[in-house]
C-alpha positions as a Markdown table, in Angstrom:
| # | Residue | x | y | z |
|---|---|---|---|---|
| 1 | Unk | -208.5 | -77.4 | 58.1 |
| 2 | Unk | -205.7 | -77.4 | 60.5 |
| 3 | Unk | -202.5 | -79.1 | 60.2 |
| 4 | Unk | -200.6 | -81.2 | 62.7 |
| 5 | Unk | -197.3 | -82.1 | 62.8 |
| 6 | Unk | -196.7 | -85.8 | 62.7 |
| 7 | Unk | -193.9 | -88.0 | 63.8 |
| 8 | Unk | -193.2 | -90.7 | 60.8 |
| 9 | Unk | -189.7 | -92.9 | 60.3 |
| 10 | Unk | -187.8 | -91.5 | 57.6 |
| 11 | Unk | -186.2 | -94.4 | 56.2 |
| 12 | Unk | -189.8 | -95.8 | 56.1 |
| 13 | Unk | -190.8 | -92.8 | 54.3 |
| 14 | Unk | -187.9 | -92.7 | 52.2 |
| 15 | Unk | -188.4 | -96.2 | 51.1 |
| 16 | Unk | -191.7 | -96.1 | 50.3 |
| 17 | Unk | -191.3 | -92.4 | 48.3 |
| 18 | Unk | -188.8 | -94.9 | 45.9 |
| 19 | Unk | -191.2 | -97.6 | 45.4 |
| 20 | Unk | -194.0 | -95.3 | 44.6 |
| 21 | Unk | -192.2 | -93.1 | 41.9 |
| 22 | Unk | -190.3 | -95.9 | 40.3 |
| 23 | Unk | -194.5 | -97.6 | 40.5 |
| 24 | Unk | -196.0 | -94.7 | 39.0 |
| 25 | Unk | -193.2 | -94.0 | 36.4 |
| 26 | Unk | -193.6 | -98.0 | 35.0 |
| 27 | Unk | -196.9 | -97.0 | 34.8 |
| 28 | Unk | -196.8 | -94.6 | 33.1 |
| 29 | Unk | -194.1 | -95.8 | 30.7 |
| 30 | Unk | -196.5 | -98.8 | 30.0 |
| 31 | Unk | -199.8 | -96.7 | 29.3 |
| 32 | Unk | -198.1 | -94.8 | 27.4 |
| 33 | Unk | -196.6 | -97.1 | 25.2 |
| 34 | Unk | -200.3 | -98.9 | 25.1 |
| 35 | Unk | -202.3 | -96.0 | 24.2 |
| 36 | Unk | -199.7 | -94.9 | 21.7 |
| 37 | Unk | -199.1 | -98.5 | 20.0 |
| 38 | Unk | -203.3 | -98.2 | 20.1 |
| 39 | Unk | -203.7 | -94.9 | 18.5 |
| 40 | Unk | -200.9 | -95.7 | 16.2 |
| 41 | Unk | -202.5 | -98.9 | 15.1 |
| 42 | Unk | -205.8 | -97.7 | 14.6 |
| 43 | Unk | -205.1 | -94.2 | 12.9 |
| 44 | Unk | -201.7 | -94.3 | 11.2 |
| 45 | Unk | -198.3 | -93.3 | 12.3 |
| 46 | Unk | -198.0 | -89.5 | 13.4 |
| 47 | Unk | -195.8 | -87.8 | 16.2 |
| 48 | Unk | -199.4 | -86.1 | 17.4 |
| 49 | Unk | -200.4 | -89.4 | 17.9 |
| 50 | Unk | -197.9 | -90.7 | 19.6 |
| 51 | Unk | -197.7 | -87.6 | 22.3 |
| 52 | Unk | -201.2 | -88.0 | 22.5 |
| 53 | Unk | -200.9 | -91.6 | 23.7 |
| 54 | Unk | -198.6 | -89.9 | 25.9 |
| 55 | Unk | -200.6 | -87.8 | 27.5 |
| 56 | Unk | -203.6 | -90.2 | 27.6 |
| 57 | Unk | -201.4 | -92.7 | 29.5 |
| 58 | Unk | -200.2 | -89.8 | 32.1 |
| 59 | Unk | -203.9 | -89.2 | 32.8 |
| 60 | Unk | -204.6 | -92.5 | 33.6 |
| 61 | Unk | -201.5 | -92.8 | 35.9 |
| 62 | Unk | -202.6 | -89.6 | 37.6 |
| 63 | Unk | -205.9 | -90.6 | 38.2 |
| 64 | Unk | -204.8 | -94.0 | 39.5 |
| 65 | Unk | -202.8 | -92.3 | 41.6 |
| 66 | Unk | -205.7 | -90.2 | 43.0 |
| 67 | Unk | -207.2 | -93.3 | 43.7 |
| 68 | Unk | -204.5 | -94.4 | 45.9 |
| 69 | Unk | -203.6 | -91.8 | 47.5 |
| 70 | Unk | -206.2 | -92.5 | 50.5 |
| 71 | Unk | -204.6 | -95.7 | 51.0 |
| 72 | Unk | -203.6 | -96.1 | 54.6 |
| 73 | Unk | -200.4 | -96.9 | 53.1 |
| 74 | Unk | -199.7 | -93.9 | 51.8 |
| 75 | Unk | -199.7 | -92.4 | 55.0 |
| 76 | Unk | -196.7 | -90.9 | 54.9 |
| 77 | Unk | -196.6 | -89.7 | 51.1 |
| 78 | Unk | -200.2 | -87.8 | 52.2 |
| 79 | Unk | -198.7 | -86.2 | 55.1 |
| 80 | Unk | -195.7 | -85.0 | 52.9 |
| 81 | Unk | -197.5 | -83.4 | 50.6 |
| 82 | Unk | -199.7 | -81.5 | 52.9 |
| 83 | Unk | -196.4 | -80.4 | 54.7 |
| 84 | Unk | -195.1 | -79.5 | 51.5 |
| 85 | Unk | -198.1 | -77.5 | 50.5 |
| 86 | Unk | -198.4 | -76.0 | 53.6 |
| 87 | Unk | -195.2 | -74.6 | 53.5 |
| 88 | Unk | -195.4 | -73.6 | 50.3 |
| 89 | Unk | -198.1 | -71.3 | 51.0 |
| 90 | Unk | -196.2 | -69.5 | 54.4 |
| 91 | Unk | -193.1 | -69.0 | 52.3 |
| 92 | Unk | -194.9 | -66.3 | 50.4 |
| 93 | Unk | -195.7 | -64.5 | 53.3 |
| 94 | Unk | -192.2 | -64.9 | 54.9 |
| 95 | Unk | -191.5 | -61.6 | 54.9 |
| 96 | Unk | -194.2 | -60.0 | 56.1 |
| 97 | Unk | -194.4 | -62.3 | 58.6 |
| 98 | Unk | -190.7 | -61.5 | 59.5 |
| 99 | Unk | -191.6 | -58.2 | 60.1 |
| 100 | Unk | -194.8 | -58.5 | 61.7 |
| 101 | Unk | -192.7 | -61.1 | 64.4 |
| 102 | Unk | -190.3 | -57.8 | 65.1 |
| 103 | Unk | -193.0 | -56.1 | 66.0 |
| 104 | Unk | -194.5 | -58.4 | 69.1 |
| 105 | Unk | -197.4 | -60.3 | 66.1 |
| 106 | Unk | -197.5 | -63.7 | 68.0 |
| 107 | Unk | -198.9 | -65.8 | 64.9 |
| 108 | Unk | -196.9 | -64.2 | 62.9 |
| 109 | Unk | -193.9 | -65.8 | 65.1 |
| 110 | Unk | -196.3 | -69.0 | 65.4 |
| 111 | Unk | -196.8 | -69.2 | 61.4 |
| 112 | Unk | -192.5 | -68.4 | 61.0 |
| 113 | Unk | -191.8 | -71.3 | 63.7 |
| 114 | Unk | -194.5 | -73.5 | 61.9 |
| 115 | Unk | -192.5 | -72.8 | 58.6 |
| 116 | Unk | -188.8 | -73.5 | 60.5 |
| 117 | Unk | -190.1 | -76.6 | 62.0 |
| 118 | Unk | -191.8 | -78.1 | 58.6 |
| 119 | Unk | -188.7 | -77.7 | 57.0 |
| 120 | Unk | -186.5 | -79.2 | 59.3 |
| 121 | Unk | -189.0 | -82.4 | 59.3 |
| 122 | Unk | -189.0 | -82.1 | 55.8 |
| 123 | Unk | -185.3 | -82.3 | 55.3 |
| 124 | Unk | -185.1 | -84.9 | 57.8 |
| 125 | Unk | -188.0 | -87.1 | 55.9 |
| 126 | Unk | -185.7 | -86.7 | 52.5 |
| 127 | Unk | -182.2 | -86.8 | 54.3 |
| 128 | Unk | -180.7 | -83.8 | 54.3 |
| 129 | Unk | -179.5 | -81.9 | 57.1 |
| 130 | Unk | -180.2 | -78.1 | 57.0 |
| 131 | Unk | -177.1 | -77.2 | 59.4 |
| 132 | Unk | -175.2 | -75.6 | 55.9 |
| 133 | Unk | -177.2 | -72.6 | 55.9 |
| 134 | Unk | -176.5 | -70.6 | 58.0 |
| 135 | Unk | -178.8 | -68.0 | 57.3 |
| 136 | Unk | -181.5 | -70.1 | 58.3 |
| 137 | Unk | -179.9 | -71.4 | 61.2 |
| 138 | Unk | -179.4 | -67.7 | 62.6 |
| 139 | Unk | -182.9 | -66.9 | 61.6 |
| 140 | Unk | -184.3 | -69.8 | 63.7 |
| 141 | Unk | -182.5 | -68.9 | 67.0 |
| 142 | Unk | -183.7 | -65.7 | 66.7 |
| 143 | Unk | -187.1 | -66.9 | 66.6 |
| 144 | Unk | -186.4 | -69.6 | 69.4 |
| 145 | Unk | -185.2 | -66.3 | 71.3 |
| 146 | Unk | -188.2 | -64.0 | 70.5 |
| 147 | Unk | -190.5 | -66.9 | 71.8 |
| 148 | Unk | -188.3 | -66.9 | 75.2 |
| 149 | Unk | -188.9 | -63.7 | 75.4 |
| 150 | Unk | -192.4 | -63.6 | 75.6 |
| 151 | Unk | -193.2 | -67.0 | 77.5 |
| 152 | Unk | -194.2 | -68.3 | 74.1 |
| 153 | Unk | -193.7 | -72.7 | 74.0 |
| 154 | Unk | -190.7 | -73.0 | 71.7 |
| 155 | Unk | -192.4 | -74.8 | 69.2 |
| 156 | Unk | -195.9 | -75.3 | 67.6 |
| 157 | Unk | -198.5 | -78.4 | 67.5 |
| 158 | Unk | -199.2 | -77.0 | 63.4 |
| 159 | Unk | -200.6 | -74.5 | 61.3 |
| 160 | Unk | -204.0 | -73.1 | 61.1 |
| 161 | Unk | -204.1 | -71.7 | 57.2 |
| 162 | Unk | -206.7 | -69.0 | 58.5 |
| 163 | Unk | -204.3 | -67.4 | 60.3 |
| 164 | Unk | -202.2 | -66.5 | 56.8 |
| 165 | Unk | -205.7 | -64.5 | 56.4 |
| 166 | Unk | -204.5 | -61.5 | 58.7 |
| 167 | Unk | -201.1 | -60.7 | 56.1 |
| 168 | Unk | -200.6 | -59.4 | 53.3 |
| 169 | Unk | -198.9 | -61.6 | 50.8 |
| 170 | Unk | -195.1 | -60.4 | 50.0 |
């Protein structure tokens, strides 16, 4: 399934990221403490028991969460995590698909703007700026050039994962 790049507010985002993982560690704090005190009360005191009420309450958080997550307000956190994910799995191929851009690949260049362009949304979602490394910096006007240079648009609508298909992971 393809993925499109979105525009959402980041102070909106950043907002709701708080609320959610201050929510969803309460939550988990409480079950936790509920299926512990219960396990505790019913079987004896024991430190097994105790993580196991742990573990039982971070299972019911996560599947709470799972339920919620197709919340329309959750929106933002969804496309996040895709863009996270998505990334995730490009950054293994980075160097393949560095040297497959060298040689005139045009995904390859498509899938290495892709990543440069997710993680300059990212960083702007969380609020950090990615202008201290330089590295990067160089590497993405080289790419911005290389697209110039073959009439390419300088950036992408997204990321088709089938096209990851065609290199070899690095």
């Amino acid at each position: 399934m393809p993925f499109r790049f979105e525009h959402h507010d980041p102070e909106s985002y950043r907002r709701k990221a708080r609320l959610i993982s201050v929510a969803m560690a309460a939550q988990l704090i409480v079950f936790g403490l509920v299926f512990s005190q219960l396990l505790t009360a019913t079987f004896g005191s024991s430190l097994w028991l105790n993580a196991l009420g742990v573990f039982l309450g971070l299972i019911v958080t996560s599947l709470t969460f799972a339920v919620l997550r197709e919340r329309p307000w959750m929106t933002e956190m969804r496309y996040v995590w895709q863009l996270k994910h998505h990334l995730s799995r490009v950054s293994g191929y980075l160097s393949t698909l560095r040297r497959e851009a060298e040689q005139g690949n045009d995904v390859a260049l498509d899938l290495l703007t892709f990543y440069h362009q997710g993680m300059v949304q990212l960083a702007e979602l969380n609020g950090r700026t990615m202008d201290d490394d330089g590295e990067l910096i160089a590497e993405r006007q080289k790419i911005r050039g290389l697209r110039q240079d073959r009439g390419l648009a300088e950036r992408v609508e997204g990321f088709d994962p089938h096209d990851l298909a065609a290199f070899k992971r690095s």
